[in-house]
VEXFILUM-958226 format. One line per 10 residues: number of its first residue (from 1); their letters; for each residue x, y, z negated of N, C-alpha, C, O. Coordinates in pm, whole numbers, plus 50000, padded with zeros to 5 digits. Each point is the difference from the previous one (the first is absolute). Layout:
! VEXFILUM-958226
NUM) a) X Y Z X Y Z X Y Z X Y Z | ...
//
This chain:
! VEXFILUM-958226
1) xxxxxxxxxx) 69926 45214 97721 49982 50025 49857 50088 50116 49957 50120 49999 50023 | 49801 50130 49895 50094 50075 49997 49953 50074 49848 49959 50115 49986 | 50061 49789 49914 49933 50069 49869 50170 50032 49937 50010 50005 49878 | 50079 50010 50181 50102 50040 49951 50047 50113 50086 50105 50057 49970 | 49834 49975 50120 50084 50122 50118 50027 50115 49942 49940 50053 49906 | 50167 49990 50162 50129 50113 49905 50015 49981 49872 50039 50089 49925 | 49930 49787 50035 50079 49963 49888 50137 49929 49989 49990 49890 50053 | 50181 50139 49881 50102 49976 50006 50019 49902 49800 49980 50023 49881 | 50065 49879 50202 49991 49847 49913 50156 49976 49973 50073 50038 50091 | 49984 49909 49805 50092 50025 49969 50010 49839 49899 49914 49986 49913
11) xxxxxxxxxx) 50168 49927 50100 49964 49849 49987 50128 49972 49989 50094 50017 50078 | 49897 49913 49761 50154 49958 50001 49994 49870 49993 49893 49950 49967 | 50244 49946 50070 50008 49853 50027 49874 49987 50100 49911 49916 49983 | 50092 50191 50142 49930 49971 50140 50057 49885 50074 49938 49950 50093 | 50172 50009 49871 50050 49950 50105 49950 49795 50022 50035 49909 50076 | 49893 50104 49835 49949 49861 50005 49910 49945 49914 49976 50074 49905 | 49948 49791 50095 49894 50010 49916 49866 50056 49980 49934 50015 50103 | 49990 50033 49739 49959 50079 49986 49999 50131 50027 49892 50058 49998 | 50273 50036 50042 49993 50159 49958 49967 49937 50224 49916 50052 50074 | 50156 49863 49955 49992 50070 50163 49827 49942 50057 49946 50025 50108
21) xxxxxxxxxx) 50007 49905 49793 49831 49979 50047 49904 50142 49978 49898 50043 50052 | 50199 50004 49839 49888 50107 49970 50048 50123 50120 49908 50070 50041 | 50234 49957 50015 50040 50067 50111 49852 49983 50069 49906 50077 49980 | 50091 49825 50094 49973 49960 50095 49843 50026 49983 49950 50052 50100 | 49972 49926 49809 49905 50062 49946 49952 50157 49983 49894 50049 50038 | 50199 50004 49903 49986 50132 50004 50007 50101 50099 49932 50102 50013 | 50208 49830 50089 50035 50021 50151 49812 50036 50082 49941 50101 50036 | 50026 49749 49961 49908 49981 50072 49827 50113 49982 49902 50027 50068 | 50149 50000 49809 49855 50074 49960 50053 50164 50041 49930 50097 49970 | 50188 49914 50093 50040 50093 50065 50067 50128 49939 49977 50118 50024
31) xxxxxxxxxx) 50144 49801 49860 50068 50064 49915 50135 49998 50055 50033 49904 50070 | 50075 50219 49900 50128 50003 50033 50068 49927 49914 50008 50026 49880 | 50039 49892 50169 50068 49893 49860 50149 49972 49969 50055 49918 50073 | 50019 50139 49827 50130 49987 50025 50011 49856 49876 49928 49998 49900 | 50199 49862 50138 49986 49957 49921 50170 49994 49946 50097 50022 50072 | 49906 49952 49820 50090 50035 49935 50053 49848 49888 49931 49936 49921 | 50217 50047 50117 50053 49880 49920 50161 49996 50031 50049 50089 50070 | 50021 49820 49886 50120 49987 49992 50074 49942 50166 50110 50016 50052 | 49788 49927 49981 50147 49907 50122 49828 50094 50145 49879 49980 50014 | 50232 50119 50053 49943 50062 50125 49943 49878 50117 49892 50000 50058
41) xxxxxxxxxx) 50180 49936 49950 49965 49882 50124 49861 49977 49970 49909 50031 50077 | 50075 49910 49800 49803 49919 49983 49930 50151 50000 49889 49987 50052 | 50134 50156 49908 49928 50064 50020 49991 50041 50120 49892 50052 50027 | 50184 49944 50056 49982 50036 50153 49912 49928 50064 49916 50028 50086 | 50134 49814 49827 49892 49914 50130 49835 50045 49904 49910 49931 50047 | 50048 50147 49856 49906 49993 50004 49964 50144 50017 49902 50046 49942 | 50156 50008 50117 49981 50194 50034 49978 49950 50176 49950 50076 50084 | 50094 49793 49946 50015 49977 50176 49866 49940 50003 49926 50083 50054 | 49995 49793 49908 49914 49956 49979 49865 50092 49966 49895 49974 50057 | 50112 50121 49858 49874 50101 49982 50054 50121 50128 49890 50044 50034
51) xxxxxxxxxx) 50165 49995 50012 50061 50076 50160 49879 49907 50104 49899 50036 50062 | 50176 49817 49918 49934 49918 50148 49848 50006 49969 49928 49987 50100 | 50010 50029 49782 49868 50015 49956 49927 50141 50063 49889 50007 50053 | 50216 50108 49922 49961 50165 50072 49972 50030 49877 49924 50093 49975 | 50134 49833 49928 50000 50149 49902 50157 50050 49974 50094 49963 50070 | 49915 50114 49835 50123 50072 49964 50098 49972 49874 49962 49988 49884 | 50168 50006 50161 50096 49940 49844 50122 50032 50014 50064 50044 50096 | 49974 49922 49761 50160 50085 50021 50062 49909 49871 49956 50013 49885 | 50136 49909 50145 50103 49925 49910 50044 50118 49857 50047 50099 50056 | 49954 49916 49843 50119 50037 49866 50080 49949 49938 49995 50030 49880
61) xxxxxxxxxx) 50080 49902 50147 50114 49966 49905 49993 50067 49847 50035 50115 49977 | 49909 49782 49914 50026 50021 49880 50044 49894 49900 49963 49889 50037 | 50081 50111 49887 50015 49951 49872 49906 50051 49926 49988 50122 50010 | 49930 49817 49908 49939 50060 49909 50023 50009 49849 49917 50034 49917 | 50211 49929 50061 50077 49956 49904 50071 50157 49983 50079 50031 49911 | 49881 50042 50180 50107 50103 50026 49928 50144 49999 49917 50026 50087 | 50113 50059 49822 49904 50091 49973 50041 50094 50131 49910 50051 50067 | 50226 49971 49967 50011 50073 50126 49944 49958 50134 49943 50078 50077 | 50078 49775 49949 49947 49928 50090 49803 50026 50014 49937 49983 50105 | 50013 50052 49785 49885 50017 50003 49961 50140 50026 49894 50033 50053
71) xxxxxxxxxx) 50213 50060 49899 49956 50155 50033 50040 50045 50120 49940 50106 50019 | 50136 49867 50080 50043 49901 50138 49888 50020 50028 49950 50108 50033 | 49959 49706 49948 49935 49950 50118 49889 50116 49994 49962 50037 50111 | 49987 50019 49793 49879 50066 49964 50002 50104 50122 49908 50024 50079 | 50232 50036 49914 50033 50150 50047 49986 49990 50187 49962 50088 50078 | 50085 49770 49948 50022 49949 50125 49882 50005 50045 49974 50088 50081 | 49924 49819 49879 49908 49976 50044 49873 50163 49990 49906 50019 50078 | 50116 50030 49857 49874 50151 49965 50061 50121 50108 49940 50105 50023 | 50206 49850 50044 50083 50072 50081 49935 49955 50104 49921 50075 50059 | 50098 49806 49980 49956 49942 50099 49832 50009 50067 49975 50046 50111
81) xxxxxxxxxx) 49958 49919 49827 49864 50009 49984 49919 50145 50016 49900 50031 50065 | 50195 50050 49839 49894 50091 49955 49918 50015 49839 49940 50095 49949 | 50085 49788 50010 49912 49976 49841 50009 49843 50000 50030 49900 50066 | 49928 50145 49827 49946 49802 49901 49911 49997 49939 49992 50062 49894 | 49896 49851 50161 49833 50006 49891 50043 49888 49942 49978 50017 49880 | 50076 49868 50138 49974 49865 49992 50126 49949 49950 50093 50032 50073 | 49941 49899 49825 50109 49933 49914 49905 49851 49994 49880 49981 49979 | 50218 49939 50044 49979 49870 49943 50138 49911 49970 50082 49951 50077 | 49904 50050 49740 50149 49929 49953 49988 49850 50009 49907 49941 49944 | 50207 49980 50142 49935 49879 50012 50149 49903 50036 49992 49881 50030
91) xxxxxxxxxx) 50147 50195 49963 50061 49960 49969 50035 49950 49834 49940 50058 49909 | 50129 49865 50068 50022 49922 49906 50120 49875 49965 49998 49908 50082 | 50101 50079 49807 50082 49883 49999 49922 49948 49883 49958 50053 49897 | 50034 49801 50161 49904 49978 49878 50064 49880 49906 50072 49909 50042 | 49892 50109 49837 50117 49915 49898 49914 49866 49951 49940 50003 49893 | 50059 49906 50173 49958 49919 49972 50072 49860 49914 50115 49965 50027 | 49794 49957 49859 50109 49946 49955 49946 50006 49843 49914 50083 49970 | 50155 49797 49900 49916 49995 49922 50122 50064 49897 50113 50016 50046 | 49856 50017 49822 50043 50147 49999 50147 49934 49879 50070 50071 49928 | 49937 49788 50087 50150 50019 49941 50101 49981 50155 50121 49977 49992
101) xxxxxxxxxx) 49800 50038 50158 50077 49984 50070 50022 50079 50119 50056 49960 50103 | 49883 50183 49869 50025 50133 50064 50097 50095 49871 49969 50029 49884 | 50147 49997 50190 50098 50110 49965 49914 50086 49972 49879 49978 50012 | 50173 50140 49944 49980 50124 49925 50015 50095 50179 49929 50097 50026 | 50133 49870 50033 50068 50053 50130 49871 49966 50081 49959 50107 50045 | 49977 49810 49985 49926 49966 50075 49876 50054 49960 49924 50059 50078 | 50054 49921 49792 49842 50115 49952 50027 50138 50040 49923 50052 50080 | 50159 50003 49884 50046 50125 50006 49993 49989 50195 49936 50089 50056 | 50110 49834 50006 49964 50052 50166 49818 50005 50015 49921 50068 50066 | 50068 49825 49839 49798 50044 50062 49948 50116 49901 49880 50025 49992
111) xxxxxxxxxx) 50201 50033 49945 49966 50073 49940 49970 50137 50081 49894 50058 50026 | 50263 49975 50009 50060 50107 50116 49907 49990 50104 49945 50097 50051 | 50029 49746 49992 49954 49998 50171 49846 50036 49937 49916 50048 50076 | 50067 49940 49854 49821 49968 49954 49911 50150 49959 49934 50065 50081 | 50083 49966 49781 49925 50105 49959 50127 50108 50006 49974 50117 50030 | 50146 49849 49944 50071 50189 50007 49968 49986 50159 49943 50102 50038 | 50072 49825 50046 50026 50077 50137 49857 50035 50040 49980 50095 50076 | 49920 49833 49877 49858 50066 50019 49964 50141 49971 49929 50082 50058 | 50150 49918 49824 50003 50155 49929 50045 50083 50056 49937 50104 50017 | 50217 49873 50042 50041 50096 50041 49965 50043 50133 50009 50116 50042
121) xxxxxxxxxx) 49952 49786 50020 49895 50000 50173 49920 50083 49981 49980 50079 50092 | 49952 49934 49795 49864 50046 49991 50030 50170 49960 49945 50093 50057 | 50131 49917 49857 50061 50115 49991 50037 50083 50067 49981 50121 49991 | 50112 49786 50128 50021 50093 50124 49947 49989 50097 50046 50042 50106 | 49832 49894 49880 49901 50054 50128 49885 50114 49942 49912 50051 50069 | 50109 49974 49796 49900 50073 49944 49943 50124 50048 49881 50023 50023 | 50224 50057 49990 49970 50104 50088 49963 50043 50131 49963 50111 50038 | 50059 49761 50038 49931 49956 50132 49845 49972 49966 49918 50057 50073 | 50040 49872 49840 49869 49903 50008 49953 50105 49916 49904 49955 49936 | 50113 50140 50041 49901 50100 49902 49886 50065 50122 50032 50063 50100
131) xxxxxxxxxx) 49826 49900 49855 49879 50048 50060 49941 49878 50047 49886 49970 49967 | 50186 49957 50110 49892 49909 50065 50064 49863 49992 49966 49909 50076 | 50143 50076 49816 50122 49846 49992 49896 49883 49986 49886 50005 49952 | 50174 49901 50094 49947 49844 49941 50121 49925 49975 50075 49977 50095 | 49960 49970 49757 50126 49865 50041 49919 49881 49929 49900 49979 49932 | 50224 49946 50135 49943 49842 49927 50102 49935 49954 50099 49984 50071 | 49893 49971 49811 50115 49920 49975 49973 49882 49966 49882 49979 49970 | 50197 49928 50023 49960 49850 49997 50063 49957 49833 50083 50043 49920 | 49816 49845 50092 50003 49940 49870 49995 49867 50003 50032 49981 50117 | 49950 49909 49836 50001 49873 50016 49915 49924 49872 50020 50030 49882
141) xxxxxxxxxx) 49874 49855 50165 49931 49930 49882 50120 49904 49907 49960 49961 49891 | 50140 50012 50136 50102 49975 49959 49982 50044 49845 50063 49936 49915 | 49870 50150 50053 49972 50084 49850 49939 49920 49943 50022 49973 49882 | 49880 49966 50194 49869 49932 49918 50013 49894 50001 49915 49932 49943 | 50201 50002 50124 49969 49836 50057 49965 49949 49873 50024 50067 49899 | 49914 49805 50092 49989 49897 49899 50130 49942 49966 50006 49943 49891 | 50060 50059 50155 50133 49934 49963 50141 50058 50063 50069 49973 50098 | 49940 50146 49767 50107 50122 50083 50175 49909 49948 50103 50053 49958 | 49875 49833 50063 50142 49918 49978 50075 50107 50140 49926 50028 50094 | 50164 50003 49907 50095 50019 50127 49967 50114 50046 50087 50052 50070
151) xxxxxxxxxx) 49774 50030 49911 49940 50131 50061 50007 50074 49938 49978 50108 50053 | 50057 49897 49779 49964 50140 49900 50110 50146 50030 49983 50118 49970 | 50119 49819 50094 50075 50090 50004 49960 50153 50117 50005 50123 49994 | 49954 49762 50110 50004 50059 50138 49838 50059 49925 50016 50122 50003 | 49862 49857 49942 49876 50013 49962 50058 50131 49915 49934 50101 50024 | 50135 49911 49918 50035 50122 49888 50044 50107 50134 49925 50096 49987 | 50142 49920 50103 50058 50059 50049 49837 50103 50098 49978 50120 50018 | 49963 49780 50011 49879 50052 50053 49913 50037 49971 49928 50065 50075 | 50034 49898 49760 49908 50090 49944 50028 50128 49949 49923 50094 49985 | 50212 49895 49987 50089 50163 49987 49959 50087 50133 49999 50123 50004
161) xxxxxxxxxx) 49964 49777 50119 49998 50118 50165 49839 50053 49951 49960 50115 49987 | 49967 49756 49991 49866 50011 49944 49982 50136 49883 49918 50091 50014 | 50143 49900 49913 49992 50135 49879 50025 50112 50077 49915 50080 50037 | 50202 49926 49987 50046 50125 50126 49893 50063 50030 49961 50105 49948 | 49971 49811 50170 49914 50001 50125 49855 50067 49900 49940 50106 50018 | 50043 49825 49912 49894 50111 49920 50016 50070 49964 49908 50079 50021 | 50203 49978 49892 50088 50143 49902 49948 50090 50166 49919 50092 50004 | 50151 49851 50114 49985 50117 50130 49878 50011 49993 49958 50111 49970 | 49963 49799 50048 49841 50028 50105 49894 50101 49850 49910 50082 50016 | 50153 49867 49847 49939 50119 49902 50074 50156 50016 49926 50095 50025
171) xxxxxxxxxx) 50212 49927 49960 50097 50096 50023 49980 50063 50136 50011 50123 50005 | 49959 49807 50115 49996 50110 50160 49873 49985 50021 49974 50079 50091 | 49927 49863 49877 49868 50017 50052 49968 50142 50035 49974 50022 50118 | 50023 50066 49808 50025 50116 49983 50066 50077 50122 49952 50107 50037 | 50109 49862 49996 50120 50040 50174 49928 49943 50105 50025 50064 50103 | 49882 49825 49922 49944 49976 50036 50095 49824 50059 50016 49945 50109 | 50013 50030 49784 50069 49854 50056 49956 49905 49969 49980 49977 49881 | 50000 49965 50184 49999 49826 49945 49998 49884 49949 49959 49922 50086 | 50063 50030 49823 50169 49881 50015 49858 49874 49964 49913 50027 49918 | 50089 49829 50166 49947 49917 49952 50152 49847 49989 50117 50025 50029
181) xxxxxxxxxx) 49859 49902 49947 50050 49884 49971 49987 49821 50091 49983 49891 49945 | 50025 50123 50130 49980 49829 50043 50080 49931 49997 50118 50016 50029 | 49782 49823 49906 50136 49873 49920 49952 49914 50109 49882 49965 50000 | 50206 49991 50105 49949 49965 50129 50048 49827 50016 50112 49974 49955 | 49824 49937 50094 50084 49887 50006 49972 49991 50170 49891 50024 50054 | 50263 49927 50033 49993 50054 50121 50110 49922 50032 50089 49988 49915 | 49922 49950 50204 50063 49896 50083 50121 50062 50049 50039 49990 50116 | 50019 50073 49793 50150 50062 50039 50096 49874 50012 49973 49888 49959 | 50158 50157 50112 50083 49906 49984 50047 49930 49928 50056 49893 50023 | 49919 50180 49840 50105 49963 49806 49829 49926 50002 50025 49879 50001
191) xxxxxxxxxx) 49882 50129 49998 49913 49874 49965 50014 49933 50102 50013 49886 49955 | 49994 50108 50164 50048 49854 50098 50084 49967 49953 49979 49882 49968 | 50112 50146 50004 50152 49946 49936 49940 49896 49873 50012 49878 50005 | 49928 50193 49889 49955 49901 49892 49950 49882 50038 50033 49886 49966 | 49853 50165 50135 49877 49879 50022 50086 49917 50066 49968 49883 49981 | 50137 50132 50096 50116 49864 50062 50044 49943 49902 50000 49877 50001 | 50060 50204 49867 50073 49911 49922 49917 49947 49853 50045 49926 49913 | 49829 50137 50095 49942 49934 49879 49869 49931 50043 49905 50017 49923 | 50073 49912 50183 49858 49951 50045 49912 50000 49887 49902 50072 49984 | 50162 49800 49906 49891 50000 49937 49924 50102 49935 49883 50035 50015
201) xxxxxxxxxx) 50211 50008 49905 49980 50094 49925 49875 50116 50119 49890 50040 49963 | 50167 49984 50158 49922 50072 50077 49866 49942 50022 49923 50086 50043 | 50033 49818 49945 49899 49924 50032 49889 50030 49869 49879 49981 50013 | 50178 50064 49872 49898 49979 49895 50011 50152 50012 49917 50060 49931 | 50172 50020 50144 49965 50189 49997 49881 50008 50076 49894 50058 49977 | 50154 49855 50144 49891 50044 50071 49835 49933 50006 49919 50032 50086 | 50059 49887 49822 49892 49934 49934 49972 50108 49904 49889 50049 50021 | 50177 50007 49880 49905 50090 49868 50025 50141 50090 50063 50087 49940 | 49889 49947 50217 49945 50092 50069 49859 50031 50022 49973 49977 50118 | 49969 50048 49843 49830 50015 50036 50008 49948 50163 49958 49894 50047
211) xxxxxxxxxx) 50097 50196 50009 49981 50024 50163 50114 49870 50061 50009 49952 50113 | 50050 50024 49791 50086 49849 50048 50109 50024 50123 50036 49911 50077 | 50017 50253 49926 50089 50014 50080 50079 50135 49935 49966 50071 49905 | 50147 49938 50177 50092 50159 49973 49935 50071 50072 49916 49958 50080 | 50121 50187 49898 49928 50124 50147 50138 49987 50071 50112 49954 49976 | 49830 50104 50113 50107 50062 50105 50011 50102 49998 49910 50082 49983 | 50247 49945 50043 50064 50124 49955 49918 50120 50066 49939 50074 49923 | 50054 49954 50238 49912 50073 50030 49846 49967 49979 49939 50091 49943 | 49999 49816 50085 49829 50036 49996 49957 50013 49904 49914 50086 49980 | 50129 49832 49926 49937 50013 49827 50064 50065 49978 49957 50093 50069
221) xxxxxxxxxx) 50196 49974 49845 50046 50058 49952 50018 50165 50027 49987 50092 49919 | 50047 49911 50231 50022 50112 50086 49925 50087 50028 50026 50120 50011 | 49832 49803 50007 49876 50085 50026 49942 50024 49889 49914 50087 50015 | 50095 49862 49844 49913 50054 49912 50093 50069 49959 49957 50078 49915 | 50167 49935 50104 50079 50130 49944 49970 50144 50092 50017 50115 49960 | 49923 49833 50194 49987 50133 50084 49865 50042 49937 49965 50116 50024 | 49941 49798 49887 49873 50073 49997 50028 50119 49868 49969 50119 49989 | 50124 49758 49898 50032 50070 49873 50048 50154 50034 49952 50087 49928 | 50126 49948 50160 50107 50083 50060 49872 50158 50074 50032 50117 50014 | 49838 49822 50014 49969 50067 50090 49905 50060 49881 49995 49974 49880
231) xxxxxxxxxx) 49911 50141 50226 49873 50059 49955 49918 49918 49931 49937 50031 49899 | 50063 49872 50153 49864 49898 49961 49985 50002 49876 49894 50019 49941 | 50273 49953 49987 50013 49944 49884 50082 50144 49921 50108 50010 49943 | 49767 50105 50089 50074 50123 49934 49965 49993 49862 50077 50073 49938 | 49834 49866 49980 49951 50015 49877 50081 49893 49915 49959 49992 49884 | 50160 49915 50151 50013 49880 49961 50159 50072 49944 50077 50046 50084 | 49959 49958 49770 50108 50005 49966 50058 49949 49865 49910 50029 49921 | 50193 49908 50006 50040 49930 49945 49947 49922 49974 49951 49999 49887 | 50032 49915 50179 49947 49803 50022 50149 49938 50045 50109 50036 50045 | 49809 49831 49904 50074 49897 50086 49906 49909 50061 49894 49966 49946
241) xxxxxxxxxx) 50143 49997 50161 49964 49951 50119 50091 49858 50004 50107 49971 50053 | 49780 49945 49852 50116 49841 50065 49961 49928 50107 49913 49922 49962 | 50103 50070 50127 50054 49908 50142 50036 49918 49991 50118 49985 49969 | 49796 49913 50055 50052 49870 49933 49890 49870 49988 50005 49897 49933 | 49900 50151 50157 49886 49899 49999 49946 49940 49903 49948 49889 49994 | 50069 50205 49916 49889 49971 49866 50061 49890 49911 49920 49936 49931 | 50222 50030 50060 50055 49938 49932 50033 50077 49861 49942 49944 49907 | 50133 50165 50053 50038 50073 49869 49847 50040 49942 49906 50049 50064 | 50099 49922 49817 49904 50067 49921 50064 50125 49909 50091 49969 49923 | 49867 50169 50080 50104 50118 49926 49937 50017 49931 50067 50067 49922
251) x) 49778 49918 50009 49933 50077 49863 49963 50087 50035 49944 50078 49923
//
């Protein structure tokens, strides 16, 4: 599979989860993939894992909290490579919690981790992805739930990535970029973690699913981000794309 060849992918919070399903995804459709996050060890083991596959990767150490740390990884990786078609923001601290019982400190980190660092990602890959860019940034149904008790905070933080993500795909269309949106629900570790400690509660998530399951980080999630990413899906720009087996309704 090679609807990504000589294309250089650039993936932050690769190192596990969602950002390292979509690696592994994008890897495979035969993209150079650097992934990029805070602790080097989990990105290695997933730069070693897409290697044992035969495709190509390269660990970045970033913070994305960190506007230098981001003009860094950008510079590293377009050094390395050669260029960057492909951004996908997918790191995130996410502030969960009902809102007389999240600090001011803790919004403000999903704030930083959320839409400024999307912004500023996007910013400094701009001049790379001019002519032929695609990014994606993530969003979450968390916005829409029926019952945003405990979610409005972390839901505000993502429809701000959501506003962003369109301001770009109206603003660079023009350069020839990109930008779409996917609100993905996906069998990462932070939802294994929940589904251990909230069965029940998990039991009635995964009942108001159409499809009556999560995706997986690579096949569902990974691969419809390699199609979003590719030619196929050259006419497709400021959407959102929820993932999620037909559970969120957006209007």
């Amino acid at each position: 599979m090679t609807m990504l060849k000589d294309k250089v992918a650039l993936i932050t919070g690769g190192g596990q989860g969602v950002g390292q399903g979509i690696a592994y995804a994008l890897a495979a459709e035969g993209a150079k993939v650097a992934v990029a996050g805070r602790t080097l060890a989990t990105l290695e083991e997933t730069c070693a894992e897409i290697r044992r596959r035969g495709g190509t990767a390269m660990a970045v150490t970033c913070d994305v909290m960190s506007q230098e740390d981001i003009d860094r990884c950008v510079a590293e990786v377009v050094s390395h490579f050669g260029g960057l078609q492909i951004l996908v923001n997918n790191a995130h601290v996410v502030p969960l919690g009902r809102l007389l019982d999240v600090s001011d400190e803790v919004f403000m980190q999903g704030i930083d981790s959320g839409p400024l660092a999307t912004l500023r990602m996007m910013r400094a890959a701009y001049p790379h992805l001019k002519g032929d860019g695609a990014i994606i940034n993530l969003a979450s149904s968390a916005a829409v739930r029926w019952d945003a008790s405990g979610y409005s905070l972390y839901g505000a933080t993502k429809e701000a990535i959501r506003s962003i993500s369109r301001g770009a795909a109206c603003e660079w269309g023009v350069d020839g970029i990109r930008v779409n949106v996917i609100a993905p629900h996906a069998l990462s570790p932070g939802l294994k973690g929940w589904i251990d400690s909230n069965p029940t509660e998990a039991e009635a998530f995964f009942n108001s699913i159409p499809l009556r399951r999560v995706g997986e980080c690579e096949d569902d999630i990974g691969r419809t981000v390699a199609f979003l990413v590719s030619d196929n899906a050259r006419y497709l720009t400021g959407a959102t794309i929820p993932l999620d087996g037909g559970q969120a309704y957006w209007g």
